[in-house]
KOLKOL-392809 format. One line per 3 residues: for each residue x, y, z of N, C-alpha, C. Coordinates in pm, 1 decimal. Each point is the difference from the previous one (the first is absolute). Example, Ala and Ser with C-alpha at 12.3 -4.5 7.8 and 13.67 -1.06 7.14 Angstrom:
2
1319.0/-569.0/780.0/-89.0/119.0/0.0/90.0/120.0/0.0 | -35.0/105.0/-72.0/82.0/119.0/6.0/-77.0/109.0/73.0 $
END
This chain:
261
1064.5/236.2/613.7/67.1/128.6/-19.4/-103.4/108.6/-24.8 | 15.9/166.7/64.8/-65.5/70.1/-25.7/53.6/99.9/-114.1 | 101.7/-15.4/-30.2/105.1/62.1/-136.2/-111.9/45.3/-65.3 $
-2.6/138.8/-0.6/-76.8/107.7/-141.5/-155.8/-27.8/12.5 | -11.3/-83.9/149.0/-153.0/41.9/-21.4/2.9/103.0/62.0 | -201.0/51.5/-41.1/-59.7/95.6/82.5/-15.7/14.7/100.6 $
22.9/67.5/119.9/-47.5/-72.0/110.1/-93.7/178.2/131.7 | -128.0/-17.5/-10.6/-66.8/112.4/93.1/0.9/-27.3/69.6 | 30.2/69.5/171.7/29.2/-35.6/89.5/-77.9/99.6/59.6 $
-128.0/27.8/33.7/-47.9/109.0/86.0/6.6/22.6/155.3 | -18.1/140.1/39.9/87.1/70.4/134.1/174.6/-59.4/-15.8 | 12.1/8.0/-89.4/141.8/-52.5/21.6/138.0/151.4/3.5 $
-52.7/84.8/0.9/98.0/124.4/50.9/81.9/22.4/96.0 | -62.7/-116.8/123.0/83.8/-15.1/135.1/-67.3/-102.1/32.0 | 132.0/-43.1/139.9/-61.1/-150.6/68.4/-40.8/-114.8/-86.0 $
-75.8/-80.3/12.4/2.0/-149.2/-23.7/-18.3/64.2/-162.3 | -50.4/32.8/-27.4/-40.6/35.9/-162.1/147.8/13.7/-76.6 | 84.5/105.8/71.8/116.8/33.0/-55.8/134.4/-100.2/6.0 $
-54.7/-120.7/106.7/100.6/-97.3/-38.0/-4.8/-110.9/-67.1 | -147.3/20.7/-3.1/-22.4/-110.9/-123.3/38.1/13.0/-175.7 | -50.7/206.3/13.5/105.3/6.5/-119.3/63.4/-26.7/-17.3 $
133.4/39.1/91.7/150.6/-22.7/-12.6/47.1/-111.0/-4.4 | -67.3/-112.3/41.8/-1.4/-144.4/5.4/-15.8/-5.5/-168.5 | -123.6/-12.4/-61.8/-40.0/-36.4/-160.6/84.2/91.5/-82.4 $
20.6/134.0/45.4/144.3/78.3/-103.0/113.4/-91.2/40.3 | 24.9/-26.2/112.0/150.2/-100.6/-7.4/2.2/-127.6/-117.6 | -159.6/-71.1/-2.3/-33.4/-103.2/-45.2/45.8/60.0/-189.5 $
-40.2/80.3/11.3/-17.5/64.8/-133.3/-124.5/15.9/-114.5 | -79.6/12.7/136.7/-105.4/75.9/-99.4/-19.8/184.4/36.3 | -89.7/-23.0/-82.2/-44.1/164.4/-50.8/-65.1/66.7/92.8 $
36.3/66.0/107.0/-136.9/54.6/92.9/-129.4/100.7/3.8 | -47.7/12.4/37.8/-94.2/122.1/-15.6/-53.7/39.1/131.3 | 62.5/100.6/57.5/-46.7/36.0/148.6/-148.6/7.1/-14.7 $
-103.8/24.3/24.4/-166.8/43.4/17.6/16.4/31.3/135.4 | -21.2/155.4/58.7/4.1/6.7/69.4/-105.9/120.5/17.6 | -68.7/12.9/125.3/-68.3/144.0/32.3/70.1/102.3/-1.5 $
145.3/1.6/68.2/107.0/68.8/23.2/68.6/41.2/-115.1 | -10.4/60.9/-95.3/50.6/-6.5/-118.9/163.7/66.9/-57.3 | 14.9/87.6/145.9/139.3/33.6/-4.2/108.9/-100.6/107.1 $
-57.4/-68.8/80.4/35.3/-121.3/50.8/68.9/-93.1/-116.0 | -140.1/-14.8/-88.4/18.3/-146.2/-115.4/96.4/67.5/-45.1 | 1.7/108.9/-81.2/125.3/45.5/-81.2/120.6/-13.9/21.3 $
41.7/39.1/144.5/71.9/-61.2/85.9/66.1/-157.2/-41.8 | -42.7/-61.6/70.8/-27.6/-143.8/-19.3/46.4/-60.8/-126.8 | -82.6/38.0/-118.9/-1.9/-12.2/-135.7/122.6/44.2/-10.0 $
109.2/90.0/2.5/75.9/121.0/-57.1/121.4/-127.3/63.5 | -23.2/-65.4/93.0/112.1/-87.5/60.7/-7.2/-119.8/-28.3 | -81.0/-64.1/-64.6/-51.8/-123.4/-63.9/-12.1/3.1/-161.0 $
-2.3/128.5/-58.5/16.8/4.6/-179.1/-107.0/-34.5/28.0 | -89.9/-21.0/73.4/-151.5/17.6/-32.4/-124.6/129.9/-49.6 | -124.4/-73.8/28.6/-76.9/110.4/-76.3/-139.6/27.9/105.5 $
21.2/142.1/63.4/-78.8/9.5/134.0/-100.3/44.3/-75.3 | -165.5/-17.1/63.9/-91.8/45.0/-39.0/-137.9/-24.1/107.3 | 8.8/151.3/-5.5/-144.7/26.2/119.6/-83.1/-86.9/-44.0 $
-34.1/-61.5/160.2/-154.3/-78.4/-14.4/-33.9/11.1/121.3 | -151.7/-5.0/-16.5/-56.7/18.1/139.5/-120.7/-149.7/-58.0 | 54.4/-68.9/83.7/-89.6/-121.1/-39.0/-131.1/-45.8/54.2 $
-44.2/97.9/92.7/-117.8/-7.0/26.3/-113.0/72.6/-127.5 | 76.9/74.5/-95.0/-40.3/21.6/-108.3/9.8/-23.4/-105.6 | -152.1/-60.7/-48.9/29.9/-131.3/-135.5/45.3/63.5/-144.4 $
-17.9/151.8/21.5/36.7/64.0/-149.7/172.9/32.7/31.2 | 45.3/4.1/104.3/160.3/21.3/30.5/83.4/-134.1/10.3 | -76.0/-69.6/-26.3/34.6/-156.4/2.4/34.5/-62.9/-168.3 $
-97.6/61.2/-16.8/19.4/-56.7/-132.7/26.8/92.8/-107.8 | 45.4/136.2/11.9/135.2/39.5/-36.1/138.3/-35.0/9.7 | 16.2/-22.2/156.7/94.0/-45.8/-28.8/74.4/-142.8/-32.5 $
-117.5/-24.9/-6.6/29.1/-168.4/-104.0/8.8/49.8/-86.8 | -96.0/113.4/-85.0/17.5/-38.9/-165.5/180.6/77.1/-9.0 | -12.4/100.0/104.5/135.3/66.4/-60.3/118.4/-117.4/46.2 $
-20.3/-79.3/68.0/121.8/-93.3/28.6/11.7/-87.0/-138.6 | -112.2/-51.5/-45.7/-19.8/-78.8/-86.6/66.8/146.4/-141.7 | -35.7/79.4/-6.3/34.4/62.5/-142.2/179.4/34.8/2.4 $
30.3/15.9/122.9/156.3/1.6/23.9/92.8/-132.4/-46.1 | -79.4/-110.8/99.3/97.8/-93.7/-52.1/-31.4/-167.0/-64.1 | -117.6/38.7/-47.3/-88.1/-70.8/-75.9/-56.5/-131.9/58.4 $
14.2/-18.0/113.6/-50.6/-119.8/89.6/-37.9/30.8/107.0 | -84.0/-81.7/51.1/2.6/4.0/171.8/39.6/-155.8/58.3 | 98.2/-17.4/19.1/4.5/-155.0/83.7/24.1/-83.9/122.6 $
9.9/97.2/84.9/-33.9/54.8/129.6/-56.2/86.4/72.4 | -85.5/-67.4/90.6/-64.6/119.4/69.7/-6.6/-19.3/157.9 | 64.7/62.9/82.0/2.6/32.4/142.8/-99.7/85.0/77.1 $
-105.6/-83.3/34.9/-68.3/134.0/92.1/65.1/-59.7/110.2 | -0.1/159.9/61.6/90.3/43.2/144.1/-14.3/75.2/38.8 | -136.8/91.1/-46.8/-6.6/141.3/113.5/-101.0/-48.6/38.8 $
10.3/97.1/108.0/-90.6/-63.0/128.0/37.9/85.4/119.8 | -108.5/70.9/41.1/-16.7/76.9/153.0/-36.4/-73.3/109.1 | 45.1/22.6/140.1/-48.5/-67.5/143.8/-43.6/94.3/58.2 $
-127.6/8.1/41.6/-12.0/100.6/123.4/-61.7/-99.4/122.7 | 98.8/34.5/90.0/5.3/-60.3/132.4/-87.7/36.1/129.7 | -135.1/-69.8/-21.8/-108.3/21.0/108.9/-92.7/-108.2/76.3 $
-24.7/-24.0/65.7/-88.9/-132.7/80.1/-123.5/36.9/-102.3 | -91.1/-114.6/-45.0/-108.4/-5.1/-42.7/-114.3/140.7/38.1 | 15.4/-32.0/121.7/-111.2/152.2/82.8/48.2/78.3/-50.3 $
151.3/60.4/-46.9/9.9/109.8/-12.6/23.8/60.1/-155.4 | 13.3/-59.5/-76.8/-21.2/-14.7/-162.9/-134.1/93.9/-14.2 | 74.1/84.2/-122.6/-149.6/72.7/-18.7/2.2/-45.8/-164.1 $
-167.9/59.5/-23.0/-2.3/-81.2/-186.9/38.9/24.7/-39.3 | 70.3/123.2/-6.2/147.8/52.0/-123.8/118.2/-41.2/66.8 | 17.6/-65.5/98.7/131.5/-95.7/-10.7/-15.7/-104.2/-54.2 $
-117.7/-77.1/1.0/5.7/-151.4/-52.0/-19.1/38.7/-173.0 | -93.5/93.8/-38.4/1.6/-5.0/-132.1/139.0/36.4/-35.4 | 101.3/105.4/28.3/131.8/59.0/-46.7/66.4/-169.6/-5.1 $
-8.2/-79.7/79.5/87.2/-120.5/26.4/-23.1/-82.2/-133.0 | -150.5/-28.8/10.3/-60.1/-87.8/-124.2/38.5/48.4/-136.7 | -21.1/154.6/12.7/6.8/66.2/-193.4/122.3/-15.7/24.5 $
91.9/18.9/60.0/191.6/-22.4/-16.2/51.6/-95.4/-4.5 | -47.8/-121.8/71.0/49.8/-144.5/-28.7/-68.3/-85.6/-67.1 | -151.7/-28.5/42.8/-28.1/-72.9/-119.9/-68.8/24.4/-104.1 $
-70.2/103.3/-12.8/-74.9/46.2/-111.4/158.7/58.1/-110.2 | 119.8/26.7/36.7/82.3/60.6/-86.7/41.2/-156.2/-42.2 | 62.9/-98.9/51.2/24.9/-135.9/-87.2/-115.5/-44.8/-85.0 $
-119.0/-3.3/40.4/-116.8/33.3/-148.3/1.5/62.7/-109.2 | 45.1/156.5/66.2/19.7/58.9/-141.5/113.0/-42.4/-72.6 | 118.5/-3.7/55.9/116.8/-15.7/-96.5/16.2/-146.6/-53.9 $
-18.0/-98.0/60.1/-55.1/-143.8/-24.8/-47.0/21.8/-173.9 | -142.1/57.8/79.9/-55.0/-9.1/-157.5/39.1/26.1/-89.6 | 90.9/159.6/15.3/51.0/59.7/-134.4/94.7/-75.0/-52.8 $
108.2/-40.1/123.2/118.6/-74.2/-68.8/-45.6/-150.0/-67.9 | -72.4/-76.0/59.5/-59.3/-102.4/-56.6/-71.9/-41.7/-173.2 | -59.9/134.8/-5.0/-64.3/14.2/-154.3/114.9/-20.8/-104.4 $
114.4/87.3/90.4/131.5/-57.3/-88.8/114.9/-118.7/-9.2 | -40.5/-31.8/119.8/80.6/-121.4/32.9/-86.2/-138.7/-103.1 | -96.5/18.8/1.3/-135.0/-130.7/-72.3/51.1/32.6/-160.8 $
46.0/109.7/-28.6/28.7/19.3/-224.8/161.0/-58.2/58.8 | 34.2/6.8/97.3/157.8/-28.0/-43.2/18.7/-137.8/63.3 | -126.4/-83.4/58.7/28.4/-152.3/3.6/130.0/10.4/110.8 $
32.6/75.5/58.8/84.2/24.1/112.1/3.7/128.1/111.4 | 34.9/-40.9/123.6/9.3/70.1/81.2/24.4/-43.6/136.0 | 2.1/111.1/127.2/0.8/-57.6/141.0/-75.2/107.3/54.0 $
-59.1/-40.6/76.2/-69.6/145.6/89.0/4.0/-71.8/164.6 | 104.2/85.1/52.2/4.0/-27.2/155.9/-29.9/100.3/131.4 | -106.6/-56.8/91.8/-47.2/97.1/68.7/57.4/-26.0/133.3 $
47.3/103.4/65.7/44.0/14.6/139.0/-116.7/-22.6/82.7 | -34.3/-72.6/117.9/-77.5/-47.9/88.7/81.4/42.4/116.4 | -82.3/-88.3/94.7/76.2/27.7/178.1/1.1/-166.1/6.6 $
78.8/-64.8/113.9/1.9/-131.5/53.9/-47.1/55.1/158.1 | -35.1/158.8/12.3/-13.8/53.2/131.8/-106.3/7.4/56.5 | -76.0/-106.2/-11.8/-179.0/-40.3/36.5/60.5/2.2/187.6 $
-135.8/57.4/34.8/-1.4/-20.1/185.6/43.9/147.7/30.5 | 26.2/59.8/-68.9/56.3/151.0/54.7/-73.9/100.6/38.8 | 28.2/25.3/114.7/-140.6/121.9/39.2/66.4/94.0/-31.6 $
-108.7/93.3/-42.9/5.2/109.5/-42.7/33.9/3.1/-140.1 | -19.3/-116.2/-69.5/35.9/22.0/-150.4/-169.6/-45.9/-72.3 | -90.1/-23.0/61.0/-102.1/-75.5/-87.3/-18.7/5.0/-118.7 $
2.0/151.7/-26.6/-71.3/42.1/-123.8/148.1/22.7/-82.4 | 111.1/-31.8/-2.6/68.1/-53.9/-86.4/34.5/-137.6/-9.6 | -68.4/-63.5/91.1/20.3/-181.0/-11.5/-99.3/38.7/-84.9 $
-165.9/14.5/-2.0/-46.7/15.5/-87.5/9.6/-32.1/-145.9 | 68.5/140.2/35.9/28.9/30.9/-199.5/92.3/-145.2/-14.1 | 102.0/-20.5/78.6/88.8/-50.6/-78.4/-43.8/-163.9/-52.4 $
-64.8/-56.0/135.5/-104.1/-133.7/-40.0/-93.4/11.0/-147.9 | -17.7/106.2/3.7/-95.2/72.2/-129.5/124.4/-66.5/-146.2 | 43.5/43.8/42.1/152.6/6.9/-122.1/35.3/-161.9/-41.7 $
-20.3/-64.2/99.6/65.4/-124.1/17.0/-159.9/-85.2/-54.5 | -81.4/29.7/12.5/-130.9/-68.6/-48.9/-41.8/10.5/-122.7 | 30.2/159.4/-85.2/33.7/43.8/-88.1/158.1/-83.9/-121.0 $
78.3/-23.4/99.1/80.7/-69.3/-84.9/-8.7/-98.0/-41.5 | -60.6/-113.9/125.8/-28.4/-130.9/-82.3/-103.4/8.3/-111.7 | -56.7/73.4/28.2/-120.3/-6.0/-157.7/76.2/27.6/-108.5 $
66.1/159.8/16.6/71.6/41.4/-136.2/106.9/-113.2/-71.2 | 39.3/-84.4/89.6/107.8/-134.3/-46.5/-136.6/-37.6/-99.1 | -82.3/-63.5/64.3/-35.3/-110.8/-90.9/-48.3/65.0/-118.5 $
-61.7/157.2/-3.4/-34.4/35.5/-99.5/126.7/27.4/-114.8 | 73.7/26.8/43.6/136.8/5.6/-87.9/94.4/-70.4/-43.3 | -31.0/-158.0/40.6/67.6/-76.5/18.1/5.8/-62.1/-134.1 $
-140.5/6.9/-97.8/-8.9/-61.8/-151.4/134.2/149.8/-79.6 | -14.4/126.1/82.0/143.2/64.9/-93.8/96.4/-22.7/8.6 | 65.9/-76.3/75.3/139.1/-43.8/38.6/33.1/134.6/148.9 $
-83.5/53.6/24.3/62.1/70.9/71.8/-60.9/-15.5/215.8 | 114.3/22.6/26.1/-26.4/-83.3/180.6/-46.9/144.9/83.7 | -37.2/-20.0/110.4/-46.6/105.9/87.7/9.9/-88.2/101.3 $
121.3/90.7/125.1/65.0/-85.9/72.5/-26.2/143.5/156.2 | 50.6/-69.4/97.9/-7.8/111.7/113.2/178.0/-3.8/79.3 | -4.7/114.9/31.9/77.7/-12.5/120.1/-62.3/60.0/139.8 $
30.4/-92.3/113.8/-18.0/50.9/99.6/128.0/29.4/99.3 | 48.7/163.5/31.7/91.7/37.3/67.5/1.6/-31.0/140.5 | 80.4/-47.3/96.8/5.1/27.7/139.6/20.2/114.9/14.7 $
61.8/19.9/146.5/-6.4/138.9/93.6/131.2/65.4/-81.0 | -49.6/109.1/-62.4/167.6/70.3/-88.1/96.1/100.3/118.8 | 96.6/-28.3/6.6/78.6/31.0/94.0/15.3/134.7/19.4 $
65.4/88.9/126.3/-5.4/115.6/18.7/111.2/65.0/-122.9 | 19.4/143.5/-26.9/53.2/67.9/-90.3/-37.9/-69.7/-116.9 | -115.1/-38.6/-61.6/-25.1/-1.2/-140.0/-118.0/67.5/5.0 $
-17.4/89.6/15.4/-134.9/79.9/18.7/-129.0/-16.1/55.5 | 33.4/-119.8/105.7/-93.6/-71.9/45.4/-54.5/39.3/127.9 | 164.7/88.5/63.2/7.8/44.8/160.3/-97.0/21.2/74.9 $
-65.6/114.7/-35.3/-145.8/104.9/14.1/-101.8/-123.9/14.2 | -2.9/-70.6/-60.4/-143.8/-107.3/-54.4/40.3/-39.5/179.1 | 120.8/-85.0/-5.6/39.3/-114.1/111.9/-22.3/104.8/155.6 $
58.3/98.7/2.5/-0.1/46.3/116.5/-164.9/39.9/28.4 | -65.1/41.4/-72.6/-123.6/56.2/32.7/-96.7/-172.6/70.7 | 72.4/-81.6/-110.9/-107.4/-102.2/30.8/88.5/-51.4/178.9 $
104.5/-8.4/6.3/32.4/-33.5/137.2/-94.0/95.3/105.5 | 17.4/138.3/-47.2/-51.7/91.0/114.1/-174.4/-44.3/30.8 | -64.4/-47.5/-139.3/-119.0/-58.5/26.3/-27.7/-98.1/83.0 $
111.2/-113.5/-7.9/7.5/-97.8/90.4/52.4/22.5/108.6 | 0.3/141.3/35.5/55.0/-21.8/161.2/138.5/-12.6/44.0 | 137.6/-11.3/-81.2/96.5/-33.2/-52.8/130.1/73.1/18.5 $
102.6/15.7/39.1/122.8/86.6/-16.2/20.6/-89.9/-144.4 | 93.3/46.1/-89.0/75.3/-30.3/-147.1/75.4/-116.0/11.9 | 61.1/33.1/173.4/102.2/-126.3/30.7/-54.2/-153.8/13.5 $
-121.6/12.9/45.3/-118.4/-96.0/49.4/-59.0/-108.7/-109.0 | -67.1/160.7/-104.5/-58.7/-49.9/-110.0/74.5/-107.4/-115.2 | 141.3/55.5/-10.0/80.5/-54.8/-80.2/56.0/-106.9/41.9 $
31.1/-25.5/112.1/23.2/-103.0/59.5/-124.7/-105.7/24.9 | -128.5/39.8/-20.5/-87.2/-60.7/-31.5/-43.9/-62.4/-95.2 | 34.6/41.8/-104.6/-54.6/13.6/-159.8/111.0/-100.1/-38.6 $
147.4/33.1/18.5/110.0/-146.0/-17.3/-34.8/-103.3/82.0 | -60.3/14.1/89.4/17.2/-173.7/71.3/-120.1/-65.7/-79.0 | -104.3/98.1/-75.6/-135.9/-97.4/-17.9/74.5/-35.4/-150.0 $
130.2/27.7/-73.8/-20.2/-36.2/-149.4/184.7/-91.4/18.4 | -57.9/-187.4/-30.1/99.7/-33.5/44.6/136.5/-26.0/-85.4 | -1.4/110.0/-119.1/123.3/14.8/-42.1/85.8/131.1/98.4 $
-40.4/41.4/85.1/26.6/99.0/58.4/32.7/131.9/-56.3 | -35.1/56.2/-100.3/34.9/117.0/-70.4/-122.3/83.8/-38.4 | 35.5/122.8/-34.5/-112.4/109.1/-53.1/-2.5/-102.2/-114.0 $
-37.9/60.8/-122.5/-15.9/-24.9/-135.1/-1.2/101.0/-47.4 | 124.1/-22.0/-93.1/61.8/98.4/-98.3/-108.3/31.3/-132.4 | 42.7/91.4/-58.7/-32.8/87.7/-145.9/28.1/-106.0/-77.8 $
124.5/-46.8/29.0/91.0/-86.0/-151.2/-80.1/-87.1/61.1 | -55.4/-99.1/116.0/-89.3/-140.4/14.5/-82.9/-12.6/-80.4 | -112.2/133.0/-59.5/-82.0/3.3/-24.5/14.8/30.0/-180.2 $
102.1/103.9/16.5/45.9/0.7/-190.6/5.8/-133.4/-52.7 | 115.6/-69.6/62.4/56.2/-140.4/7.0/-118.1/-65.0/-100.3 | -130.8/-43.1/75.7/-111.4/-37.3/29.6/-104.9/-40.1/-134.6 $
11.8/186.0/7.1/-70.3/41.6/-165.3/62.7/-31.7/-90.7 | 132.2/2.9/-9.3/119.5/-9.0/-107.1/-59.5/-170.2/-59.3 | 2.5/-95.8/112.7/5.4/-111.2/-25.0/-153.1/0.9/-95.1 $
-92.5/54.9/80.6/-147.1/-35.6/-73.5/-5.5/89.8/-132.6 | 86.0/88.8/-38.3/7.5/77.9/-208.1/35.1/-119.9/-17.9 | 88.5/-43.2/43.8/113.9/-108.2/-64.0/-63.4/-129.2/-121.5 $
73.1/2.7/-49.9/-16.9/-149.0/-71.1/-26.0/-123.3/76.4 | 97.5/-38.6/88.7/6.7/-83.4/23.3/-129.6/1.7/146.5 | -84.6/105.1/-15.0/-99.5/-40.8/75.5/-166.5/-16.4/-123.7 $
54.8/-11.4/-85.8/-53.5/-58.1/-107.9/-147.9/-74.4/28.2 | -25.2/-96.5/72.5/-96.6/-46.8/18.3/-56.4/5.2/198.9 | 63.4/67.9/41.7/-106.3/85.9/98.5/-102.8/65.6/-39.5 $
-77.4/4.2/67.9/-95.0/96.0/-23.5/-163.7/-8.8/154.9 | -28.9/91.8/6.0/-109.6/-6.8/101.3/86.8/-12.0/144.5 | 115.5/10.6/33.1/25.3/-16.7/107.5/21.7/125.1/50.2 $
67.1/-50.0/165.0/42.0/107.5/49.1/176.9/-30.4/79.6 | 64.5/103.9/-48.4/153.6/-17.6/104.4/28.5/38.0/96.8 | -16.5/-87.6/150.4/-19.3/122.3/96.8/193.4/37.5/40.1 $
3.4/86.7/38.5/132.0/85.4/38.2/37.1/35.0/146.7 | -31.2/-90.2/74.9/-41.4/25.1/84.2/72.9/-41.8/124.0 | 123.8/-77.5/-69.5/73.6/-97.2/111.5/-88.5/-81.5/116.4 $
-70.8/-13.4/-24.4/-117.4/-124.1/35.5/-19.8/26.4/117.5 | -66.2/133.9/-16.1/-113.2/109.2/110.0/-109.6/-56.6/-7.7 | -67.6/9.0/125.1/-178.8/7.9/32.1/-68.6/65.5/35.9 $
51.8/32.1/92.9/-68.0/125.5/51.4/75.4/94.7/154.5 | -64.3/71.6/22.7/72.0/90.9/80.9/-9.2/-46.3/153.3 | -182.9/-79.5/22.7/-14.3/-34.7/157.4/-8.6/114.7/91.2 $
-20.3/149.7/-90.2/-9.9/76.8/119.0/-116.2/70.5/-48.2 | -100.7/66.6/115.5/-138.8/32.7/-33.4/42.0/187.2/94.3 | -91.5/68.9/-77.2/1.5/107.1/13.3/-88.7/7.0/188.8 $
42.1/88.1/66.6/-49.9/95.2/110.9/-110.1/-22.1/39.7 | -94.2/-41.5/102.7/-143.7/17.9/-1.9/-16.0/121.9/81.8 | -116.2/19.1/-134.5/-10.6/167.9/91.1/-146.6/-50.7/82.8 $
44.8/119.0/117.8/-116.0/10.3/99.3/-78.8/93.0/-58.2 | -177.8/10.5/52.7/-63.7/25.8/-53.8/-14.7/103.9/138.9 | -51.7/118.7/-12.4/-71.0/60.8/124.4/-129.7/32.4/41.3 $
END
């Protein structure tokens, strides 16, 4: 049960972030939007009896404000969700160093920072969960430098298990499949079809035949997911990963070769 715990859920103002709230407020814990978006989170928060609060987690002093202020509100931290995370969609050649660094300081250098902060408190209270969103979406062109980060995250987690593991507290992953059209995902999906060469009708009909439950993957698949890993009764997990993925591999389709002149 997540009843009256704490639970931080960062980027969670919209999309996967915001249904994982609504998932752990159903559960009945306490939320705390962290969001960059801060009239977004309020939002969010204002519909959840939660408690929104700007963070920009690529910054370690905005990070750990809003831990301490989560922690001085409701005197715990016993969940922690990292979930923000940017994609910018380019072939290797075409990545410039402030795309790959923006990717790295947003996905994995921000589960470092908040990791740590929430952790210092999770180790005095001999309890906790800290779960990080990953990809199961390895092979994808045009995503490198967020496979990257997110492998980063996932290499990062198994360590933080074992280091946390003498507090009673687990560090677990989820990895999402392809999130379906109208959850704010649209823009992402169509651009990446048009990369591949693709009408929408093509792509999608592509993307279901390679995942053989045959479906997008929902918001609630993935709330679902997390819900289970706060939970009690995932009690002695720890270091893993849940993939979400309806038992996807990969896409099988390779980007355009360009001619050279």
């Amino acid at each position: 049960m997540t009843n009256n715990k704490v639970a931080i859920i960062t980027g969670s103002a919209s999309g996967i972030g915001r249904a994982i709230a609504t998932r752990l407020h159903h559960d009945g814990a306490k939320v705390v939007i962290a969001d960059i978006n801060l009239a977004a989170a309020q939002k969010t928060a204002n519909e959840l009896n939660g408690l929104a609060l700007e963070t920009d987690v690529t910054n370690s002093e905005s990070v750990e404000n809003m831990i301490a202020a989560a922690k001085e509100e409701y005197g715990s931290i016993d969940i922690l969700v990292n979930n923000a995370g940017i994609h910018i969609q380019k072939l290797v050649v075409d990545l410039t160093d402030e795309d790959w660094d923006a990717i790295q300081n947003t996905n994995s250098r921000g589960v470092f920072y908040t990791s740590r902060a929430a952790a210092k408190i999770m180790m005095r209270q001999d309890s906790g969960r800290i779960i990080n969103i990953i990809t199961r979406l390895g092979g994808n062109p045009f995503s490198s430098a967020y496979m990257a980060s997110k492998s980063a995250i996932w290499g990062f987690t198994q360590c933080l298990a074992l280091e946390l593991a003498p507090y009673n507290v687990t560090v677990n992953a989820v990895a999402p499949g392809h999130i379906g059209p109208g959850t704010g995902m649209t823009k992402w999906f169509e651009a990446k079809a048009e990369a591949l060469g693709q009408d929408w009708q093509t792509f999608e009909k592509n993307v279901l035949s390679s995942i053989p439950l045959g479906r997008w993957c929902s918001l609630e698949d993935v709330g679902a997911a997390v819900s289970f890993l706060a939970s009690d009764e995932a009690s002695f997990i720890t270091s893993e990963t849940i993939n979400v993925t309806g038992g996807w591999s990969s896409y099988g389709a390779t980007p355009k070769k360009e001619v050279f002149e």
